[in-house]
C-alpha positions as CSV (number, residue, x, y, z in Angstrom):
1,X,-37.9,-13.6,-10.9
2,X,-34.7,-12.8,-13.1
3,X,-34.6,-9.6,-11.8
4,X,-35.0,-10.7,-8.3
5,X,-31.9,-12.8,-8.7
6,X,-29.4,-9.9,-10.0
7,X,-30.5,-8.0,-7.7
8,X,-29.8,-11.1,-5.0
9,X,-26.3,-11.7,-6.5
10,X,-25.1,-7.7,-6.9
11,X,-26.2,-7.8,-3.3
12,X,-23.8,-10.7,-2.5
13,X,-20.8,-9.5,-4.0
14,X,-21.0,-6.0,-2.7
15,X,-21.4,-7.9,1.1
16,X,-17.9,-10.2,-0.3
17,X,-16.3,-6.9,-1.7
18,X,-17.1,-5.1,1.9
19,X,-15.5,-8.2,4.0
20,X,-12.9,-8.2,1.5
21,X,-11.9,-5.0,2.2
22,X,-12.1,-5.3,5.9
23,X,-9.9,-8.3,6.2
24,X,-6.8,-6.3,4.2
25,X,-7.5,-3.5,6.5
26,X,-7.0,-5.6,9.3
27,X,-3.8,-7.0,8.2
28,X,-2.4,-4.0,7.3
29,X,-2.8,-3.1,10.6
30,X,-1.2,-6.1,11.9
31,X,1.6,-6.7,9.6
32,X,2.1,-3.0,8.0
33,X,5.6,-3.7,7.0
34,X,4.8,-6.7,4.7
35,X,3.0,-4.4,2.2
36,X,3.6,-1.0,2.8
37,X,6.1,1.0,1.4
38,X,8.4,2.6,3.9
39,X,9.4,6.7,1.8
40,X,12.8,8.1,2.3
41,X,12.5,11.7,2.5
42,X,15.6,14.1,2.6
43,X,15.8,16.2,5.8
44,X,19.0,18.2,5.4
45,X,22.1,18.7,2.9
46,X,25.7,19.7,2.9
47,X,27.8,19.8,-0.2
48,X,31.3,20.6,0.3
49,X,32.3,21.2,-3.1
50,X,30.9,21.2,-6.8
51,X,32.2,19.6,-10.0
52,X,31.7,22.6,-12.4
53,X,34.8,24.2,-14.2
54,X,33.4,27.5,-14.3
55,X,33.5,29.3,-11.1
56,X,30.5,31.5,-11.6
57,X,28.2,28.7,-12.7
58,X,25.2,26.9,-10.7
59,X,25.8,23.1,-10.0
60,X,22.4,20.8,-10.8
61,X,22.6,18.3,-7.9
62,X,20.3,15.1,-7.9
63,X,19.4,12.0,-6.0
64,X,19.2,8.4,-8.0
65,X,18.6,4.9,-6.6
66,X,19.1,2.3,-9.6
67,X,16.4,1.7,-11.8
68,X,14.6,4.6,-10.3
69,X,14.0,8.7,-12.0
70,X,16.7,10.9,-10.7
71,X,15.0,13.7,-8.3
72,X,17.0,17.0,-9.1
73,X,17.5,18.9,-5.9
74,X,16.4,22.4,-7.2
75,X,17.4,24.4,-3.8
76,X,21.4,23.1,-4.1
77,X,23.3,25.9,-5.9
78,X,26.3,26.2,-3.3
79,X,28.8,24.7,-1.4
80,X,29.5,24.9,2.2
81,X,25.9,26.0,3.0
82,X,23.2,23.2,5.0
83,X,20.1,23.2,3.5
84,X,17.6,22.2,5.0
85,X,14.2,20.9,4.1
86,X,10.4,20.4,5.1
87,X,10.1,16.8,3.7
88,X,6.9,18.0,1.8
89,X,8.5,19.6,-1.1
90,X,6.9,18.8,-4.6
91,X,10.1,16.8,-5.5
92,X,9.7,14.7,-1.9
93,X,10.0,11.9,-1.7
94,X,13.7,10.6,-2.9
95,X,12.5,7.4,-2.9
96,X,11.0,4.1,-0.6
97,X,11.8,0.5,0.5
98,X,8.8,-1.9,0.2
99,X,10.6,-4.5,2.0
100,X,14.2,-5.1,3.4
101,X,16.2,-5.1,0.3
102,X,18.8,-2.5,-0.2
103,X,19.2,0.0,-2.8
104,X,22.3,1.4,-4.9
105,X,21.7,4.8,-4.7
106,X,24.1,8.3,-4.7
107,X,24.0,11.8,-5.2
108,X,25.5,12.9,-8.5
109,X,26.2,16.4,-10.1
110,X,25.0,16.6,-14.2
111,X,27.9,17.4,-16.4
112,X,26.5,19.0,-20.2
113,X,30.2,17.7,-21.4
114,X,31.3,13.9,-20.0
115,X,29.3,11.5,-17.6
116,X,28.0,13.0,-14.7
117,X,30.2,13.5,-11.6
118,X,29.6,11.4,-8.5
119,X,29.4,12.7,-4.8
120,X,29.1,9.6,-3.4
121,X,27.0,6.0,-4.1
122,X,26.0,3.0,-1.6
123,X,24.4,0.8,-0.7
124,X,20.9,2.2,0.7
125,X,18.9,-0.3,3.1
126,X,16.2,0.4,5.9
127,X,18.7,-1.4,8.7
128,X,20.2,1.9,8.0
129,X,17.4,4.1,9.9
130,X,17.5,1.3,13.1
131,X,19.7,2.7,15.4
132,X,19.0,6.4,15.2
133,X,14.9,6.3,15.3
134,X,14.0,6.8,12.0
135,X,17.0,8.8,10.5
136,X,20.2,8.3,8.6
137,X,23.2,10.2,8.5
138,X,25.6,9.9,5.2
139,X,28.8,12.1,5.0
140,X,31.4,11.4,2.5
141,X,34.8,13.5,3.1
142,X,35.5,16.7,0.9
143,X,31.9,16.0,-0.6
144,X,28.7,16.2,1.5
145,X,26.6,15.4,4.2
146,X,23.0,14.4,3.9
147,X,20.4,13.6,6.6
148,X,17.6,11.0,5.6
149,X,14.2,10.7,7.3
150,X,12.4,7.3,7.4
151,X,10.2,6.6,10.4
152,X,8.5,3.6,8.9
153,X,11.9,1.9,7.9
154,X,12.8,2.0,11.6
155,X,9.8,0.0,12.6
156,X,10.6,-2.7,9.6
157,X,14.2,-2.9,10.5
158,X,13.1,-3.9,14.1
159,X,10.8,-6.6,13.3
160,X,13.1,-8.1,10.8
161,X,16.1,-8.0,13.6
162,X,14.5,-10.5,15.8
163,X,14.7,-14.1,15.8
164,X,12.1,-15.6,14.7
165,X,11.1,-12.4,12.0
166,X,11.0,-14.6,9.1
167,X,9.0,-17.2,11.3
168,X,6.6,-14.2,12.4
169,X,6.3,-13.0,8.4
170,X,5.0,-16.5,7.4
171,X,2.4,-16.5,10.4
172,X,1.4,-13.5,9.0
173,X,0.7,-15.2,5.4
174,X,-0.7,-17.8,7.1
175,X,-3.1,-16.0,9.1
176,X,-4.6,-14.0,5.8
177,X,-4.8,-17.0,3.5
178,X,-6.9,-18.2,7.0
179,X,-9.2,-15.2,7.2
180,X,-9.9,-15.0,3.1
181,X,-10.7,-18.4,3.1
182,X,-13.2,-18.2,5.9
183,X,-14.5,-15.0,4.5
184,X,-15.1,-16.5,0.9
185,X,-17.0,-19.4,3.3
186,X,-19.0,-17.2,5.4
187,X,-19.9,-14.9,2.1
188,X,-20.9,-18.0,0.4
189,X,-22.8,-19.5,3.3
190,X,-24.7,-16.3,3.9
191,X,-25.6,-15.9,0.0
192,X,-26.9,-19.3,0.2
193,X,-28.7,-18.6,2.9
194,X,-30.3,-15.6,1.4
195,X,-31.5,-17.3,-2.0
196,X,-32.7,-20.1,-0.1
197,X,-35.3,-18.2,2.0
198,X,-36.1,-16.4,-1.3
199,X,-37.3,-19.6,-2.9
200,X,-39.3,-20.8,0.1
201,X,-41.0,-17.2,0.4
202,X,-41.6,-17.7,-3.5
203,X,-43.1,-21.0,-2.8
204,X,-45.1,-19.9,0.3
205,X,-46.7,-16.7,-1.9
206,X,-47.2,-19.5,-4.7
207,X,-49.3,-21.9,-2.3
208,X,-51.2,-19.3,-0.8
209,X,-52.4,-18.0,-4.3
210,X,-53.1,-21.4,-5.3
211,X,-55.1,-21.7,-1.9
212,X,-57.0,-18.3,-2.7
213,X,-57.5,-19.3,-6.2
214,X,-59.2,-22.5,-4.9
215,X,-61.3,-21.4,-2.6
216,X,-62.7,-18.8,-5.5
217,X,-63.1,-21.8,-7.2
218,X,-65.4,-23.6,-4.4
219,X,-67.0,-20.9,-4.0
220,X,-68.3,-20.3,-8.2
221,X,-69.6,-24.0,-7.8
222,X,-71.7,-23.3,-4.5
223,X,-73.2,-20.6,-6.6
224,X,-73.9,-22.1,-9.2
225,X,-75.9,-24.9,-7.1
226,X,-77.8,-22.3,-5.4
């Protein structure tokens, strides 16, 4: 009987864990830039010119975004040469935007003796990647130029630039508070359901033993007559 019961409620919350998981798949579907992250990866770079004093030596180039790890740019020794990238390198990507927030971020040069020298810093949003389908240009004079690659920022931008966006954004809340409240319902309905026809088919095997156990009965005291 106890076992029975486990076994009934594992059963339950593997069925809620399953609809769970089906519903969030659904509404990342629907809504995909509420909560997925949109990566920045870097397509191409320029540097005009380095900061080192020695002529001979190698510059170490990096990308930061505030409050983020720097990602050193291993390939960038020279200036006046494009480099150009597959956007699957180990140290891809430079960074992401989970919503529509913007970023201070820059590319900087490391300096062993003072603070490290800047090439350029700005402000870093997904609008950025609207207007030319996924990619971002940045060019600062006499120091580089750098092509960014964000196809799912161009897809949030666009949503965000209509009217009613924010209106659209708290449908979309709405709609999934809707759907997990109607889940938890339906899960809970059904589990019902399930341990109730357990206890009748308990209490049907029950009254038929009792049956079989009378009629055994009966059929001693017919015997013993005869």
């Amino acid at each position: 009987m106890v076992t029975q019961l486990v076994m009934s409620i594992r059963s339950s919350l593997n069925s809620k864990a399953s609809c769970v998981f089906l519903v969030f798949f659904i509404f990342l579907n629907c809504f995909p830039g509420f909560v997925l992250t949109a990566v920045v990866t870097l397509d191409s770079i320029e540097i005009y010119t380095t900061h080192e004093w020695m002529p001979d030596s190698k510059p170490t180039v990096y990308f930061q975004c505030k409050g983020e790890k720097k990602t050193i740019l291993p390939d960038v020794k020279r200036a006046d040469y494009m480099y150009s990238f597959k956007n699957e390198e180990s140290w891809q990507p430079l960074t992401d935007f989970s919503g529509q927030k913007c970023k201070r971020c820059g590319f900087y040069e490391e300096d062993m003796i003072k603070s490290d020298d800047v090439f350029d810093e700005w402000e870093f949003c997904p609008s950025d990647f609207k207007a030319t389908k996924g990619k971002y240009v940045r060019e600062k004079k006499k120091e580089f130029k750098a092509t960014f690659l964000c196809p799912e920022c161009k897809s949030e931008a666009s949503s965000s630039s209509t009217p009613h966006g924010e209106e659209g954004w708290n449908v979309g809340v709405i709609i999934l508070i809707t759907v997990l409240a109607s889940t938890v319902l339906i899960v809970g309905g059904v589990a019902a359901y399930r341990y109730w026809q357990k206890k009748r088919r308990e209490k049907e095997q029950a009254r038929f033993l009792k049956l079989f156990e009378d009629g055994d009965d009966i059929e001693d005291e017919l015997g013993l007559g005869m």
